[in-house]
DSSP file (Angstrom, degrees, kcal/mol; ACC not computed):
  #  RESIDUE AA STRUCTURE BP1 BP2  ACC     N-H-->O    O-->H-N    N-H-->O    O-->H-N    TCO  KAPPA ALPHA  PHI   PSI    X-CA   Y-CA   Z-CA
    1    1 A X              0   0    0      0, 0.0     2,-0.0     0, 0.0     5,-0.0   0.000 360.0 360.0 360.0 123.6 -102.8  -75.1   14.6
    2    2 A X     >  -     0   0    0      1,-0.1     4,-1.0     4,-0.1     3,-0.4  -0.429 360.0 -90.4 -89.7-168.9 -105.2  -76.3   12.2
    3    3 A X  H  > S+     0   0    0      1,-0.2     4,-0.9     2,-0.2    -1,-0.1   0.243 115.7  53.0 -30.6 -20.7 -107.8  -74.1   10.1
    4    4 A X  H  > S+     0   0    0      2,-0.2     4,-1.6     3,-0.1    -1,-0.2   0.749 108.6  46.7-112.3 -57.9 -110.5  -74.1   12.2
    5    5 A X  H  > S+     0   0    0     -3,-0.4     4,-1.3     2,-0.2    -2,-0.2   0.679 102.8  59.4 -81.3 -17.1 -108.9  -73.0   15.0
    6    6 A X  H >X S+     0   0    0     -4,-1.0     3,-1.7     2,-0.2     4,-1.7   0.989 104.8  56.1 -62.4 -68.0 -107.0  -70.1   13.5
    7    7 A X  H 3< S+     0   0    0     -4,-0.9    -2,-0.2     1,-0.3    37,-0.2   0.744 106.7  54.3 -41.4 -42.3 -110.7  -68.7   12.4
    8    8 A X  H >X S+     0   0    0     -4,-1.6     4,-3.4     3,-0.2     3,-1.1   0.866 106.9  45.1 -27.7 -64.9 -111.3  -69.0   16.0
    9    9 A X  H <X S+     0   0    0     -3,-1.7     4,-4.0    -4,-1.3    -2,-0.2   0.777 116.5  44.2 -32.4 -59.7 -108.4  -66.9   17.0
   10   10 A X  H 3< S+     0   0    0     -4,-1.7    -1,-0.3     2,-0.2    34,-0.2   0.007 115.4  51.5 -93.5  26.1 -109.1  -64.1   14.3
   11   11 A X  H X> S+     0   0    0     -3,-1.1     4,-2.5    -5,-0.2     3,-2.1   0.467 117.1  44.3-109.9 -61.3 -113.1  -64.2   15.3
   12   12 A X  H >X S+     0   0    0     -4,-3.4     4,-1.8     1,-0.3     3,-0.7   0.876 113.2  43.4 -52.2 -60.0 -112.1  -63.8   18.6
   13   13 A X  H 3< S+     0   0    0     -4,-4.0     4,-0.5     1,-0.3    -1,-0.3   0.437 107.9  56.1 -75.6  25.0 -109.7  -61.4   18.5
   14   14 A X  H <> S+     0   0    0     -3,-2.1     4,-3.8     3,-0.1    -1,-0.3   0.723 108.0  51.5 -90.1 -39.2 -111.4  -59.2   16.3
   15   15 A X  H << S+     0   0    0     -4,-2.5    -2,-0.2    -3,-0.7    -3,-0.2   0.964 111.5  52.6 -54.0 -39.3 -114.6  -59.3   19.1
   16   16 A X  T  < S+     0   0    0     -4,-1.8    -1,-0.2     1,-0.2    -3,-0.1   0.927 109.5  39.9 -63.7 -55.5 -111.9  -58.3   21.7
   17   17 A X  T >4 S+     0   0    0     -4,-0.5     3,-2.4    -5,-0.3     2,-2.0   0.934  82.1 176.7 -74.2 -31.8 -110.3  -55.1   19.8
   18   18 A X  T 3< S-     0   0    0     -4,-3.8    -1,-0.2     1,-0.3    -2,-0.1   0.174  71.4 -82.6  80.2 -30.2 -114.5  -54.8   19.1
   19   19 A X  T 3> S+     0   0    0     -2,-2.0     4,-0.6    -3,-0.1    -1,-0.3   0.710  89.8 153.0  62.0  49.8 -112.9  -51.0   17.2
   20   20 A X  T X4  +     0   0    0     -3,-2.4     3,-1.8     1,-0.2     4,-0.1   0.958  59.3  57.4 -48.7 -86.9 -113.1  -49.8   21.0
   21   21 A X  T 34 S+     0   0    0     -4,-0.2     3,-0.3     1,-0.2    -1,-0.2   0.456 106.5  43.4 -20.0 -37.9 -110.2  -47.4   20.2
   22   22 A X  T >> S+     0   0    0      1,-0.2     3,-5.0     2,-0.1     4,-2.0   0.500  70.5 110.5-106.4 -11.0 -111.9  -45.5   17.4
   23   23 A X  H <X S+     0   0    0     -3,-1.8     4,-1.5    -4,-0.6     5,-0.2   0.812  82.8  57.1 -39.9 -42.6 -115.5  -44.7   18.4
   24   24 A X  H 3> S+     0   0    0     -3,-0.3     4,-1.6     1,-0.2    -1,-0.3   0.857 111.5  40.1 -71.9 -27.6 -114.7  -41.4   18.6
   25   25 A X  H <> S+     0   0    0     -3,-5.0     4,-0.9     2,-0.2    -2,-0.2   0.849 108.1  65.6 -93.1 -19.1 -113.3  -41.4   14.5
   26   26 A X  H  <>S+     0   0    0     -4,-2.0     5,-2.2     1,-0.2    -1,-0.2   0.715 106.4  38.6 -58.9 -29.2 -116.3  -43.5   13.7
   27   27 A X  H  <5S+     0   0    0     -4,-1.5    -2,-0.2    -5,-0.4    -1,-0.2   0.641 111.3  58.7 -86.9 -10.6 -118.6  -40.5   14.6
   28   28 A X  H  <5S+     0   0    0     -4,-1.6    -2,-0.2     1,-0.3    -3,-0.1   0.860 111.8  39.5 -79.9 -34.1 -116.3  -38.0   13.1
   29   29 A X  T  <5S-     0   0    0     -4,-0.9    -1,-0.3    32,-0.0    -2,-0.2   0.221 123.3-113.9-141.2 -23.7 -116.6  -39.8    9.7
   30   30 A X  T   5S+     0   0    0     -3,-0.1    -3,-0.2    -5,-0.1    -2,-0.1   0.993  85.3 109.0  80.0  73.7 -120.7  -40.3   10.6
   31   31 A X     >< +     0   0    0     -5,-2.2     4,-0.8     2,-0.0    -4,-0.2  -0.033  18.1 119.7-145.4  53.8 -120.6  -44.0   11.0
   32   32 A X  H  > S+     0   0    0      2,-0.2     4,-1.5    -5,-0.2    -5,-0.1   0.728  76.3  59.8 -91.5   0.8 -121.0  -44.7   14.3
   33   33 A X  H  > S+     0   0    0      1,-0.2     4,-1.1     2,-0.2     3,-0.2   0.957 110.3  48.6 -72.2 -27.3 -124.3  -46.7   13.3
   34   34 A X  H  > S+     0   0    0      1,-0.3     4,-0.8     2,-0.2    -1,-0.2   0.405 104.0  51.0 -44.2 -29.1 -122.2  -48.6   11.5
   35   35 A X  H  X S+     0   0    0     -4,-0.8     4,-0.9     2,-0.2    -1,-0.3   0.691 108.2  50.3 -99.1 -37.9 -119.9  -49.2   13.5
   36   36 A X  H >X S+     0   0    0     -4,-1.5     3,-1.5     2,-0.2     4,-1.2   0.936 108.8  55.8 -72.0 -50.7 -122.2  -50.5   16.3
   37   37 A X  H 3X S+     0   0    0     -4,-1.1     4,-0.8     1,-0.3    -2,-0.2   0.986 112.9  51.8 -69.7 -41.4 -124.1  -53.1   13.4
   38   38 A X  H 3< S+     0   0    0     -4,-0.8    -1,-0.3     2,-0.2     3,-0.2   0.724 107.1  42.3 -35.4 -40.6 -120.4  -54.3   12.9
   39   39 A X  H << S+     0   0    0     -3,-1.5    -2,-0.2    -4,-0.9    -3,-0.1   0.966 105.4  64.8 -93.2 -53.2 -119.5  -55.0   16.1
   40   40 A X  H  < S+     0   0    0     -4,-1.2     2,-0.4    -5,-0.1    -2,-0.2   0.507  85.7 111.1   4.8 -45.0 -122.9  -56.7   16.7
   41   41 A X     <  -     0   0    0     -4,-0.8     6,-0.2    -3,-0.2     5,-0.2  -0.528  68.0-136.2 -62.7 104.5 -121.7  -59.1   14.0
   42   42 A X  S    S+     0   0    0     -2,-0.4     2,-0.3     4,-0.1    -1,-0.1   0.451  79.2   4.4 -34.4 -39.1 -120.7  -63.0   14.8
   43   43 A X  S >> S-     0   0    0      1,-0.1     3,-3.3   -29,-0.1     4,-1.2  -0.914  73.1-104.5-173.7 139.7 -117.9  -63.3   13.0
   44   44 A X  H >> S+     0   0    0      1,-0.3     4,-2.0    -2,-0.3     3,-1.5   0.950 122.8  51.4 -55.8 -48.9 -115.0  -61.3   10.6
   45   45 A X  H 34 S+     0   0    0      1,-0.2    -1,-0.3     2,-0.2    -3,-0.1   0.281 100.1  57.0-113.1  55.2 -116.4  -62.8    7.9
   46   46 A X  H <> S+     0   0    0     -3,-3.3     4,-0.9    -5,-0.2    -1,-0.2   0.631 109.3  51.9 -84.1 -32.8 -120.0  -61.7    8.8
   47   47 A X  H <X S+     0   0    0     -3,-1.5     4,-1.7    -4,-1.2     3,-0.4   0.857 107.3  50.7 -74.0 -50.2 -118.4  -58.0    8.7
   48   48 A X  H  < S+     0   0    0     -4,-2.0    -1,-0.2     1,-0.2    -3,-0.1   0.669 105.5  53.9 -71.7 -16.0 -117.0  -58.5    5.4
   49   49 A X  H >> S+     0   0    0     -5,-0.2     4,-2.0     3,-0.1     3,-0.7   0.847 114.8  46.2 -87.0 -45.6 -120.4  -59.8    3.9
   50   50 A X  H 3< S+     0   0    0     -4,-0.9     2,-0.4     1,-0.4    -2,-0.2   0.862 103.9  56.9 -92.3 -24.1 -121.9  -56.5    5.2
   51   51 A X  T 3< S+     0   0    0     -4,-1.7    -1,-0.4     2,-0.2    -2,-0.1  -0.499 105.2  48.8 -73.4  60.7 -119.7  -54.4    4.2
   52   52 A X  T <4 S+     0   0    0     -3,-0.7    -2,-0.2    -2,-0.4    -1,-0.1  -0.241 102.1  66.5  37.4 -60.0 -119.9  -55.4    0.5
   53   53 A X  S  < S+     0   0    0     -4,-2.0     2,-0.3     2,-0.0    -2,-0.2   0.499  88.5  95.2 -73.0  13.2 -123.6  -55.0    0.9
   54   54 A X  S    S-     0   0    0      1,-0.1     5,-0.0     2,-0.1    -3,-0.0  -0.638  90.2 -92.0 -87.1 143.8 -123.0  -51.1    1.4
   55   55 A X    >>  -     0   0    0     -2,-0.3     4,-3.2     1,-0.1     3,-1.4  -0.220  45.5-107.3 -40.7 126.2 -123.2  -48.5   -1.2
   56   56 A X  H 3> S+     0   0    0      2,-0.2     4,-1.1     1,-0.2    -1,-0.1   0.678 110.7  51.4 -59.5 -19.3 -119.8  -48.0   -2.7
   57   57 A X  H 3> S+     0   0    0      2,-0.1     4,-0.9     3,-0.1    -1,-0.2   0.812 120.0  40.1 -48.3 -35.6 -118.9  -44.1   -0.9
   58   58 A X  H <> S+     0   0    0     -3,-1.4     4,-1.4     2,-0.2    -2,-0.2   0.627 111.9  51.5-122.1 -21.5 -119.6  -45.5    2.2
   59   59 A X  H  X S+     0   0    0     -4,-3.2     4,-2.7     2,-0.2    -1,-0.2   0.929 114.9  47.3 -69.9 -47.2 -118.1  -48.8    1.7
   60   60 A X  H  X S+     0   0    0     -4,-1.1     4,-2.4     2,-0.2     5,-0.3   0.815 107.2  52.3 -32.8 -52.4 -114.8  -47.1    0.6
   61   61 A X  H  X S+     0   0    0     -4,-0.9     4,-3.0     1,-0.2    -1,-0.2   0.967 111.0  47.0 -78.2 -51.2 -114.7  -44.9    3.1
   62   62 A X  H  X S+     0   0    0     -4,-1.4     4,-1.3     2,-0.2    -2,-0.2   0.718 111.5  53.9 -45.5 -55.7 -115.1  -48.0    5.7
   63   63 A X  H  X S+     0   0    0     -4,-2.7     4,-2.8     2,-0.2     5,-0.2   0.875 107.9  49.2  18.0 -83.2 -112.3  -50.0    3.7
   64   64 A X  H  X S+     0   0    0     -4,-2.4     4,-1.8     2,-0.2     5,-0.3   0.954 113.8  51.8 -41.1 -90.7 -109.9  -47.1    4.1
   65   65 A X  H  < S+     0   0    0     -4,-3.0    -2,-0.2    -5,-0.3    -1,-0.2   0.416 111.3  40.6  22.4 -90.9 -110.8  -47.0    7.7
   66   66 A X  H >X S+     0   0    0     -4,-1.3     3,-3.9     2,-0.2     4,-1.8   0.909 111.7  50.3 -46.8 -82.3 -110.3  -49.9    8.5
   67   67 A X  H 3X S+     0   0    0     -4,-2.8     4,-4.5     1,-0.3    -2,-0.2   0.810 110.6  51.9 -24.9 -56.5 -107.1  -50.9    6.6
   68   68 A X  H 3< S+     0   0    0     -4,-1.8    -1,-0.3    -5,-0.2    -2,-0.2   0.615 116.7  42.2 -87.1   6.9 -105.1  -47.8    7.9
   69   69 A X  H <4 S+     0   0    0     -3,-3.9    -2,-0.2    -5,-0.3    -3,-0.2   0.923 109.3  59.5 -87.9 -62.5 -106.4  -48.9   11.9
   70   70 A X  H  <        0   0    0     -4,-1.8    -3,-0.2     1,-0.3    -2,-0.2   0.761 360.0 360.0 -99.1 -61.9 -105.6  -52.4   11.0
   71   71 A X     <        0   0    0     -4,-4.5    -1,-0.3    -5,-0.2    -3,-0.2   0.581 360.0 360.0-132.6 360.0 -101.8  -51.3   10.2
């Protein structure tokens, strides 16, 4: 599989898991606008660009998140 088509793979299945599962811990944590401008986003590493461009609490917090759904 070359390069190109792995980025495929991981853009798709990141639209597919879409962070369906969590909506409910994305408002608990008050980012469920956040979480909607995220999923909204072409591509993983369109979501990594915009998370960077966040304020560092709220970038953290989103990080964390992330990382402990991820494994």
């Amino acid at each position: 599989m070359c390069v190109a088509d792995w980025m495929k793979m991981e853009d798709t299945y990141f639209k597919n898991v879409n962070m369906q599962n969590t909506c409910g811990l994305w408002r608990e944590l008050n980012l469920e606008g956040l979480r909607e401008q995220l999923a909204g986003k072409g591509s993983a590493y369109h979501v990594v660009m915009h998370i960077i461009e966040l304020k560092q609490p709220t970038q953290l917090k989103v990080l964390l998140f992330l990382s402990n759904w991820w494994f």
